[in-house]
C-alpha positions as a Markdown table, in Angstrom:
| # | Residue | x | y | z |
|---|---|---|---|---|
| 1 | Unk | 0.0 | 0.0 | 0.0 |
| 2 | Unk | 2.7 | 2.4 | 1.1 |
| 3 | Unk | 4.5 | 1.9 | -2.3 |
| 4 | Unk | 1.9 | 3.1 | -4.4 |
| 5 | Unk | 2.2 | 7.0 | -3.2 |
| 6 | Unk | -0.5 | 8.7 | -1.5 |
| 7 | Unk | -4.7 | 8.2 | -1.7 |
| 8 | Unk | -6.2 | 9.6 | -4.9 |
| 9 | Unk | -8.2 | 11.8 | -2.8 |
| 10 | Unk | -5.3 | 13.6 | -1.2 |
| 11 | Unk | -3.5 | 14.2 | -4.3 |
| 12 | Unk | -7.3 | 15.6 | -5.7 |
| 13 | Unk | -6.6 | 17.8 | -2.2 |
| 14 | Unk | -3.3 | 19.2 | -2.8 |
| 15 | Unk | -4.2 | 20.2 | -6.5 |
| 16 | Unk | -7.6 | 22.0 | -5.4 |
| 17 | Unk | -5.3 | 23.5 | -2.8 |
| 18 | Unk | -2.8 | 25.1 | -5.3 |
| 19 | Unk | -5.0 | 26.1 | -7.5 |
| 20 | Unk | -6.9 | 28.1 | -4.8 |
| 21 | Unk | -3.8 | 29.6 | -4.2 |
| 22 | Unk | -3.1 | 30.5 | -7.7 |
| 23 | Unk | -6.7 | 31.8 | -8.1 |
| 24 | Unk | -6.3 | 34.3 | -4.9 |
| 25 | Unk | -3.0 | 35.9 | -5.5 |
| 26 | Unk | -4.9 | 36.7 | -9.4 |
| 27 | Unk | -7.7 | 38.1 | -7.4 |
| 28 | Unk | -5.3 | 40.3 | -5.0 |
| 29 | Unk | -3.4 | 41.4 | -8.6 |
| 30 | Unk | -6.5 | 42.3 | -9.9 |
| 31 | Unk | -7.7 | 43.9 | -7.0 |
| 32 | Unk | -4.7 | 46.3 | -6.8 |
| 33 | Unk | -4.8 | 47.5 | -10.3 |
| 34 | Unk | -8.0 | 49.3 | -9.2 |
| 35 | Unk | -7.0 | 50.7 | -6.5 |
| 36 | Unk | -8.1 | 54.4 | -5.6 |
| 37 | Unk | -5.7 | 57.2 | -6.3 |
| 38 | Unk | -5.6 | 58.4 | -2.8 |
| 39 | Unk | -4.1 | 55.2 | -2.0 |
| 40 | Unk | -1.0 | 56.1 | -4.5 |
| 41 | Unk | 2.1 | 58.3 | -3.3 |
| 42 | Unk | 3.4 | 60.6 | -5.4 |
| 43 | Unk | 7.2 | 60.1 | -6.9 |
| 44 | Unk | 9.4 | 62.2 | -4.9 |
| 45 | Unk | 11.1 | 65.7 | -5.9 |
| 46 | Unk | 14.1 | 67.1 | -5.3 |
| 47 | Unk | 13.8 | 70.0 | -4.3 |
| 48 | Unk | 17.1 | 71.5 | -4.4 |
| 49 | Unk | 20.1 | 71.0 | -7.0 |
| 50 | Unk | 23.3 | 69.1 | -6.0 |
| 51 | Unk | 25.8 | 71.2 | -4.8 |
| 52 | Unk | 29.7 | 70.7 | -6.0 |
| 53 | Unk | 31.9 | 72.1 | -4.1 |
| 54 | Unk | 35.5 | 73.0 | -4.7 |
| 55 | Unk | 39.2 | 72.4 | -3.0 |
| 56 | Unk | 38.7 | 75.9 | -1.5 |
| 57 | Unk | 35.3 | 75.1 | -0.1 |
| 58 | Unk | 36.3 | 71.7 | 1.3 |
| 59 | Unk | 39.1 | 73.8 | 3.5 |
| 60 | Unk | 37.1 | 76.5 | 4.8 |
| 61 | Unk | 34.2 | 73.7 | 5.6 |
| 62 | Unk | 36.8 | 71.6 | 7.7 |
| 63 | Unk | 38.1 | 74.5 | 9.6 |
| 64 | Unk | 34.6 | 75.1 | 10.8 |
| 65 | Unk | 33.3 | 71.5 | 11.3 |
| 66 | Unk | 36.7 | 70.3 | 13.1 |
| 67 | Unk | 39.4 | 73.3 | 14.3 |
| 68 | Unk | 41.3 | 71.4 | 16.3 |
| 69 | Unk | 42.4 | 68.8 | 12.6 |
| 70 | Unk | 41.3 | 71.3 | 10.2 |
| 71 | Unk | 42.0 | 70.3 | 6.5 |
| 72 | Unk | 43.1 | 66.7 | 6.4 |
| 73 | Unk | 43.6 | 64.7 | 2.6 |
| 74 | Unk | 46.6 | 62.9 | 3.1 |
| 75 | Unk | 45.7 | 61.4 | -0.9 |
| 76 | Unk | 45.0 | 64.6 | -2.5 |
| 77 | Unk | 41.8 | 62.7 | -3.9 |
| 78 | Unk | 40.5 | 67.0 | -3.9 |
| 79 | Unk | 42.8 | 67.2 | -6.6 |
| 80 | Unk | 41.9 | 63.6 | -8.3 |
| 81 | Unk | 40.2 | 64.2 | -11.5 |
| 82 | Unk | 39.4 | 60.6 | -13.0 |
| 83 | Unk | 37.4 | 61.3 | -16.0 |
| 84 | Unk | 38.1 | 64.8 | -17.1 |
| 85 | Unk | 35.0 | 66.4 | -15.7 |
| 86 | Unk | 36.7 | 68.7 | -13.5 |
| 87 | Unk | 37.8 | 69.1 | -9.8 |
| 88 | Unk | 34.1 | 69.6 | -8.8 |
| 89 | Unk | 32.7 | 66.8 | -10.6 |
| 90 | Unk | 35.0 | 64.4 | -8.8 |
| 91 | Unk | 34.3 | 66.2 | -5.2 |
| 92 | Unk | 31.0 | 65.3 | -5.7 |
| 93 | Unk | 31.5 | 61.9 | -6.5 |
| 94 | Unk | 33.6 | 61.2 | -3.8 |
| 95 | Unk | 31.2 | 62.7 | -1.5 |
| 96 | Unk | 28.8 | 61.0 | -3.0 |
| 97 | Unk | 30.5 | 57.3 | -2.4 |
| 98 | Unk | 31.7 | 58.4 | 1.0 |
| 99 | Unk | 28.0 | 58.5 | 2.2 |
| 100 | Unk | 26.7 | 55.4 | -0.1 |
| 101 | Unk | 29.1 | 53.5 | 1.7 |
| 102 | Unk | 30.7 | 54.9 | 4.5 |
């Protein structure tokens, strides 16, 4: 008995069962393609421009932020210019990196 698999009525069971399940997550799909637009959020807007900021900038910002270290690039990556954009250009995406990752 144990050899021939499981009762015909349980596998009638399991197939109703999954097929119920496929037939509710259509209905929530379907459900949520008519939901209200109150219920949708808006994209989100910048509301101001990115800023670049130059060597100068960085100097007189560290002086204020930390007096005691004050202007601190041991790498000169201020003065790293990777892809010809400019000085600001690579500020910002070094600034940009430094708070993606840390």
């Amino acid at each position: 008995d144990w050899l021939l698999g499981p009762a015909p009525c349980a596998i009638t069971t399991l197939i109703s069962t999954v097929a119920l399940s496929k037939m509710l997550s259509l209905a929530s799909a379907s459900t949520l393609s008519l939901a209200p637009a109150a219920l949708m959020r808006a994209p989100a807007v910048r509301t101001a421009a990115p800023v670049m900021e130059s060597k100068a900038e960085l100097e007189s910002l560290a002086g204020k932020l930390n007096p005691v270290i004050g202007y601190w690039d041991p790498l000169n990556l201020a003065d790293y210019d990777q892809w010809s954009q400019g000085q600001e250009a690579a500020i910002g995406f070094l600034r940009h990196a430094e708070i993606k990752h840390g």
